[in-house]
PAZAPA-4460 file (N, C-alpha, C; in steps of 0.05 Angstrom, whole numbers, plus 32768, in hexadecimal, padded with zeros to 4 digits):
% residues 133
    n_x    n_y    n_z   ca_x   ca_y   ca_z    c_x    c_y    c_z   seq   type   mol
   84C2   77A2   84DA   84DD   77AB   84DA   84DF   77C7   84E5     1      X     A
   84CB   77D5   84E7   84CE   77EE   84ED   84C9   77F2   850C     2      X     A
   84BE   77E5   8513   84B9   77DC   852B   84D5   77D6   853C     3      X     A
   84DE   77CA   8537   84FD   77C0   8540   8513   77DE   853A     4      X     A
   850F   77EB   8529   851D   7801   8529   851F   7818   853D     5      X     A
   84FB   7813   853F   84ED   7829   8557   84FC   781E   8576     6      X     A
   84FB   7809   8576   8507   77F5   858E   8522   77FD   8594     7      X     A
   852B   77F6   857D   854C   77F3   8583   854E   781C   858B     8      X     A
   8540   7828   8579   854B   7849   857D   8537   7849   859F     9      X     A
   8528   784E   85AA   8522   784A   85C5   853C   783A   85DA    10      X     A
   853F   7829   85D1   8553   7817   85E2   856C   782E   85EB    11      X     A
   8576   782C   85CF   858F   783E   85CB   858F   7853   85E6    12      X     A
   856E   7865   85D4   8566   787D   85E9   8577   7873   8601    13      X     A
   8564   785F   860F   8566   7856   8629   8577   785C   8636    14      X     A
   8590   784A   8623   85AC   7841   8629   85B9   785E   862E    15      X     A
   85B0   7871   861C   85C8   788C   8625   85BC   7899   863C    16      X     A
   85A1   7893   8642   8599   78A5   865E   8598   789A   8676    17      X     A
   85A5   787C   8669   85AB   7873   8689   85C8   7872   868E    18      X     A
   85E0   7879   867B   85F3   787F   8677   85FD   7896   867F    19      X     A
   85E9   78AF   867D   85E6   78C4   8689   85DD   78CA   86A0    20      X     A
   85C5   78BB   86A8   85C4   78B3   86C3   85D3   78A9   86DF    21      X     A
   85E5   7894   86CB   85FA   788D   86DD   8614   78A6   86E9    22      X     A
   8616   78AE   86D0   8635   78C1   86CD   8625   78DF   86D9    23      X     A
   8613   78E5   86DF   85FF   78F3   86F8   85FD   78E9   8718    24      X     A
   860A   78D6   8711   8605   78CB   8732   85EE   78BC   8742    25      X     A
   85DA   78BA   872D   85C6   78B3   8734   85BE   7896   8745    26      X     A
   85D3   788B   8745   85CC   786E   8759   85E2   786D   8772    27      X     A
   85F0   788D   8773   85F8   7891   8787   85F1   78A2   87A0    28      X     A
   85DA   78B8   878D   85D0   78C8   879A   85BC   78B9   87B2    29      X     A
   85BB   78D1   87C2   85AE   78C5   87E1   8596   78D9   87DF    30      X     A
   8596   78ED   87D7   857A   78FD   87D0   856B   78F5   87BD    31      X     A
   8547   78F9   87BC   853B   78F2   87A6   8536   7906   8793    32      X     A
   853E   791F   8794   8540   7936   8780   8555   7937   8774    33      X     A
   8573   792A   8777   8591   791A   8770   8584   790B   875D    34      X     A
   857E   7902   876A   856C   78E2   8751   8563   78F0   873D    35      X     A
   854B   78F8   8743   8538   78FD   8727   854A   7919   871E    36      X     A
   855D   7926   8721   8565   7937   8717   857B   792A   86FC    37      X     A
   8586   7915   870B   8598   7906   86F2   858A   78F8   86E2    38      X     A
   857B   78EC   86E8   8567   78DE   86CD   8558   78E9   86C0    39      X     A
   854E   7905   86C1   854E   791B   86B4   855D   7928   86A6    40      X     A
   8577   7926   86AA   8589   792E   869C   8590   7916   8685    41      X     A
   858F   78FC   8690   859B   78E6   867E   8586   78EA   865F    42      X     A
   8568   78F5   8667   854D   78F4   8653   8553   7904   8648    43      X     A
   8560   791C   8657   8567   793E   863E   857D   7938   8629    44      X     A
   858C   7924   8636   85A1   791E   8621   859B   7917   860A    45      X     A
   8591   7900   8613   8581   78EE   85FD   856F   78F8   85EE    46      X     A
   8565   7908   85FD   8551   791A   85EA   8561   792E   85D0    47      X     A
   856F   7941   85D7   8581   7948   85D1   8586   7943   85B2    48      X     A
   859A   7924   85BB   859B   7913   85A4   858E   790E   8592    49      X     A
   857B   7908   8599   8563   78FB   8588   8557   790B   8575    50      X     A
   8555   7924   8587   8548   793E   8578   855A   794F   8558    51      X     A
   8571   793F   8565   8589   7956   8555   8589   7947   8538    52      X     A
   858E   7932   8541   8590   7919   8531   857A   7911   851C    53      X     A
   8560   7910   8528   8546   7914   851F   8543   7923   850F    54      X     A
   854D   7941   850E   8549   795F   8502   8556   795A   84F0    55      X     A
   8576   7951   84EE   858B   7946   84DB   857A   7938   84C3    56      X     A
   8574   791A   84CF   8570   7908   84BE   8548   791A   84B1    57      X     A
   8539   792C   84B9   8527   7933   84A9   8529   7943   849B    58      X     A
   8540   7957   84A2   8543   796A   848C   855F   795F   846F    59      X     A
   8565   7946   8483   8579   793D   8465   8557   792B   844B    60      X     A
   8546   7922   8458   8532   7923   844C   8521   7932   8430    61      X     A
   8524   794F   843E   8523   7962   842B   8535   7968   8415    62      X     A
   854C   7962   841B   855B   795F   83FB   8570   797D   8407    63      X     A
   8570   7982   8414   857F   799E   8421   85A0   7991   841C    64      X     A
   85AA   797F   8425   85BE   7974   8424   85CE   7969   840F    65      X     A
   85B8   796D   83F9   85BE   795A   83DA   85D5   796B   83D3    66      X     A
   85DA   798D   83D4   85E6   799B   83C6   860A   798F   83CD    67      X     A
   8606   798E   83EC   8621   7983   83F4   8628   7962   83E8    68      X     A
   861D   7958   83E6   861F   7939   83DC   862A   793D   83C0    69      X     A
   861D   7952   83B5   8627   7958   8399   8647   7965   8393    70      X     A
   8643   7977   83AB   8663   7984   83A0   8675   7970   83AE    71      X     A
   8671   795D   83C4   8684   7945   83C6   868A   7935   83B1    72      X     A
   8672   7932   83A0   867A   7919   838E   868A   7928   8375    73      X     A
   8682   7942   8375   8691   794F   835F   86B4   7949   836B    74      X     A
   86B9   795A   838A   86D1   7952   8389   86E7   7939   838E    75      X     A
   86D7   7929   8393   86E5   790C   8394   86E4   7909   8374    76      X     A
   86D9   790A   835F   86DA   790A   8342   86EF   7916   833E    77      X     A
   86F5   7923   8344   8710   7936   8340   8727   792E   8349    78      X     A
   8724   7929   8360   8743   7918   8370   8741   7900   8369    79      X     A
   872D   78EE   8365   8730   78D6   8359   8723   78D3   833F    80      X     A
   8730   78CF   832D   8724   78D2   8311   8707   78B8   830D    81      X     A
   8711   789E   8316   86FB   7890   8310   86E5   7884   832C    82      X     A
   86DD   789D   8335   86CE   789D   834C   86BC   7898   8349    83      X     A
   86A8   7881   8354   8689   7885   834C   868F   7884   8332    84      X     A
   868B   786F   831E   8690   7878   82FE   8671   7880   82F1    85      X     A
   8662   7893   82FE   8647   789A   82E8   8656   78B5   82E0    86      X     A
   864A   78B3   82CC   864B   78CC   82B1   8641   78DE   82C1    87      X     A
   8655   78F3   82B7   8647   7916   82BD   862B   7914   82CD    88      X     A
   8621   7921   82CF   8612   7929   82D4   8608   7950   82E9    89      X     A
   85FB   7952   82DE   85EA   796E   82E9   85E5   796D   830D    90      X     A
   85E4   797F   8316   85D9   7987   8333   85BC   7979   8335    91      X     A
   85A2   798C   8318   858F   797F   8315   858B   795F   8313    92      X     A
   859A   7955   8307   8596   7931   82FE   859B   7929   8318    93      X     A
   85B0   7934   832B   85BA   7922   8340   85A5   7924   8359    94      X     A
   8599   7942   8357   8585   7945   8370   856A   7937   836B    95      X     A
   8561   7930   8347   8553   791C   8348   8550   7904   8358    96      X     A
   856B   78F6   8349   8571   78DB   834E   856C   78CF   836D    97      X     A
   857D   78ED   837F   857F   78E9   839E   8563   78E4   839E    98      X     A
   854C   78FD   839B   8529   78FC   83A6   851D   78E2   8392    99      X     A
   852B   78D5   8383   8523   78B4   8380   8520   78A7   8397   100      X     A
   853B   78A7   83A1   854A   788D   83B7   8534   7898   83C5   101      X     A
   852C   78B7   83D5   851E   78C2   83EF   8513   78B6   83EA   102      X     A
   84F6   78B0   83D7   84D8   78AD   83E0   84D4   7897   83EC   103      X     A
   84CA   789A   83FE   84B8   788C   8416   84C7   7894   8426   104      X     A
   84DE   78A8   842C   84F5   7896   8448   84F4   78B4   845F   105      X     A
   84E8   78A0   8473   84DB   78B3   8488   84ED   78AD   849A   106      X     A
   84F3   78BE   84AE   8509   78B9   84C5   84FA   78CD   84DE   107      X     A
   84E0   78C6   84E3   84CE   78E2   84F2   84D7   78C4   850E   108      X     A
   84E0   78B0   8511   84DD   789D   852F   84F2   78B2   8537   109      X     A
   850C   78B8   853C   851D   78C8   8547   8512   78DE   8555   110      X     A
   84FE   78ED   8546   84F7   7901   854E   84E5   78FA   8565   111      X     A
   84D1   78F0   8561   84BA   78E4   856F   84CC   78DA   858D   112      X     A
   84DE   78C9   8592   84EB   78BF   85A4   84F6   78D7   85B1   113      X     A
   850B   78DD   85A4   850F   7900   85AD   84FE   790E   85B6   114      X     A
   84E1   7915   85B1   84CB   7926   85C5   84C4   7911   85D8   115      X     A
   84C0   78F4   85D7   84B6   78E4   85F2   84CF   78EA   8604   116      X     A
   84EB   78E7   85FC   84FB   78EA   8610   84F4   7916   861E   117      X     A
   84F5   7919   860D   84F6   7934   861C   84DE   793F   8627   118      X     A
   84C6   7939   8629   84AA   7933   8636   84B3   792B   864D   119      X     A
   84C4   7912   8654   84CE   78FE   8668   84DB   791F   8674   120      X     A
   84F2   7929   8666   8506   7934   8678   8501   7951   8682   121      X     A
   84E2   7959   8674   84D1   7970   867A   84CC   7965   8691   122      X     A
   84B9   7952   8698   84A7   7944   86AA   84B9   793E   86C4   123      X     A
   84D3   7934   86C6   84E4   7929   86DE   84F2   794C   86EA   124      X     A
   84EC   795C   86D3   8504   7977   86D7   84E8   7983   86ED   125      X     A
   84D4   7986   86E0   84BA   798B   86F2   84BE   7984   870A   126      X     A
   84B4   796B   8712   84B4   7957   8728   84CB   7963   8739   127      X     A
   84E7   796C   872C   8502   7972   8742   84F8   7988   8745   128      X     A
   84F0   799E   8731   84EC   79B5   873F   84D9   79B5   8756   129      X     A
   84C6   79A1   8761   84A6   799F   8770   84B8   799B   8790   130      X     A
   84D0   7981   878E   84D5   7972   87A4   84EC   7985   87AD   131      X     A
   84FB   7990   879D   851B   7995   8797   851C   79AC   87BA   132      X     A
   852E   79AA   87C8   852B   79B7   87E5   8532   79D6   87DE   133      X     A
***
């Protein structure tokens, strides 16, 4: 199953840097430094993404984000009296409970995809600077 996740987030990749590729001009361009200049760009995007996203979902990992989850639930408790109906509870009890749900839950494929794409958009940015007139 994890395998298929890695897939589908690669694919995705794909899909926005050839999306970016396109909206670059790239299958209109008549130069080959045109070319590899937009599908370089379509990889930085994607990279981009991946990386931001990646950084997001590892540092919500860490528990950095619990504090906000908490003062939401406090104030939806407030505007809605029977929100979520668990009892009181402490900052401490709730940042437990969250690093229950965490253990095991790794989200490092984002990141990983994110440095292959931007390797890619290091490597094509190279290559334009070698040919580029």
């Amino acid at each position: 199953m994890k395998n298929v996740k890695i897939l589908i987030q690669l694919v995705v990749g794909l899909l926005i840097a050839f999306f970016i590729t396109w909206y670059q001009g790239a299958f209109v361009a008549t130069k080959t430094s045109d070319i590899i200049m937009a599908v370089g760009d379509g990889f930085t995007v994607a990279a981009v993404l991946y990386l931001g996203m990646g950084a997001l979902m590892w540092i919500s990992t860490t528990g950095f984000f619990d504090i906000f989850g908490f003062a939401f639930k406090k104030a939806a408790r407030v505007f809605i009296p029977n929100f979520m109906v668990d009892e009181e509870m402490n900052f401490l009890e709730y940042k437990m409970g969250k690093e229950e749900k965490r253990k095991g839950f790794s989200q490092y494929s984002s990141l990983i995809i994110g440095a292959i794409f931007l390797v890619v958009s290091i490597v094509l940015t190279a290559v334009w600077y070698m040919i580029a007139e």
